[in-house]
C-alpha positions, 0 to 999 in steps of 0.5 A: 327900596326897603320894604314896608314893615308888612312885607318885611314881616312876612318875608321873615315869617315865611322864611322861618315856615321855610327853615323848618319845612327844610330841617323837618322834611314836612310841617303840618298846617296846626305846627306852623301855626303854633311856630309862627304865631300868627292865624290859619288862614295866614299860614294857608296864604303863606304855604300858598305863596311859598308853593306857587313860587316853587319853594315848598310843596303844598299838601292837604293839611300842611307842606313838604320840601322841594327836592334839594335841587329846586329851593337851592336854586330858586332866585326867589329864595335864594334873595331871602336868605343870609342877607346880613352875610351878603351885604358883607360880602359885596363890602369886601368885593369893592376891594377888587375893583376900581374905576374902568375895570370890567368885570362878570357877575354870576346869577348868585343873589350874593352877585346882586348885593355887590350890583347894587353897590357898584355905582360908588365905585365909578365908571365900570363894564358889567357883563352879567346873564342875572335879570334882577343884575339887568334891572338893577344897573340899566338906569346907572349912567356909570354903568355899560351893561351888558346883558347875556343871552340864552335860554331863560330859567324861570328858577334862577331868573337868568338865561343858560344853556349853549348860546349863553355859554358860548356868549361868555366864552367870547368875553375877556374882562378884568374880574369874575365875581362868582358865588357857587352852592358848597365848597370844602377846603380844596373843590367847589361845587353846584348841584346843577350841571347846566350852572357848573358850565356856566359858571366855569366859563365865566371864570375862565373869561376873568383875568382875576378870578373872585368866589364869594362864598357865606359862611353857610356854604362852607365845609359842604358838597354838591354833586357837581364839582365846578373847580378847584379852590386854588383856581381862584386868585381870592376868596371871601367868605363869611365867618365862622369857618372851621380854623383847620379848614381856614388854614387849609384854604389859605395854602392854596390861595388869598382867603379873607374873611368878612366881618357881618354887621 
């Protein structure tokens, strides 16, 4: 569904309050009003709203951000951000798959924009631990879902730990689709161990191992090493990406880069 006009507006606003709060550390109520144009008490409702779903960190007098850690992680946020390079992306993964295929998306928003293309692809198996996954494909008759359990993270709106692993590390499919935090030209990385083991066994339980990266990602690091770039059959990412590192990557595996509308 697309969202109304105010909703949209203030998705945009609040993203640009959270861009700043991240490039600046902190941001007083008097700046981001300056910076968004629009009222105090706006802005209050807004910083409200962004520290009641776990973004920022509300203050008397204005807002901080989270550690690294948390925005990086919060599904919620995570949603709101390079929408355009995602849509992209979930283009170019339909590539990888064909009608009968089984495959393992990930709880990466990216994941959730190729979710919701693949009902034009035809009958498929989807094995996923993504609650927004789950609620988008449990009504597509095409679709045999099935759903991972485990412990439920409320920031990343899915189920990890032990048994959810384990769980993973019982399936064999056609395809793993995965996105992740950084990568340089030969590691890719996450800045959360408990997500580095689920997303490992999730490629390993993959005949074709997909990453599916937006550019913003792309020249980084995290503090976890999750594989290495060659342990994926491909790559897709969104430009632009340094040419000598594009280079670098393609010695190492098929990388194909998709055009943003």
């Amino acid at each position: 569904m697309t969202p109304q006009p105010a909703r949209a507006t203030r998705q945009k606003r609040q993203q640009t309050i959270v861009d700043y709060v991240l490039e600046h550390g902190d941001a007083t109520v008097a700046e981001l009003t300056e910076l968004t144009g629009v009222s105090v008490m706006t802005v209050h409702r807004d910083i409200t709203e962004l520290s009641d779903r776990g973004i920022l960190r509300k203050y008397h007098g204005g807002v901080s951000a989270q550690p690294s850690t948390v925005f990086e992680s919060s599904s919620d946020f995570r949603r709101h951000t390079h929408t355009a390079d995602k849509r992209a992306l979930a283009e170019a993964a339909l590539d990888f798959l064909s009608p009968g295929m089984s495959l393992m998306l990930d709880d990466s928003t990216t994941a959730l924009a190729l979710a919701a293309r693949l009902p034009e692809v035809g009958p498929l198996t989807v094995v996923t631990n993504y609650r927004l996954i789950t609620e988008e494909l449990r009504g597509r008759e095409d679709i045999r879902l099935i759903s991972v359990g485990g412990e439920y993270s409320r920031t990343h709106d899915s189920w990890l730990g032990l048994s959810a692993q384990e769980m993973i590390e019982s399936f064999s499919v056609d395809v793993t689709l995965v996105s992740t935090s950084a990568m340089t030209a030969t590691m890719t990385y996450h800045q959360e161990q408990e997500i580095v083991a689920i997303k490992r066994a999730m490629r390993e339980a993959g005949s074709t191992g997909v990453l599916l990266m937006d550019g913003s990602k792309v020249g980084r690091s995290a503090l976890h090493r999750l594989d290495r770039v060659d342990s994926f059959d491909h790559v897709v990412l969104t430009g632009p990406v340094d040419k000598d590192l594009l280079a670098e990557m393609r010695q190492l595996t098929d990388v194909r880069v998709a055009e943003v509308a």
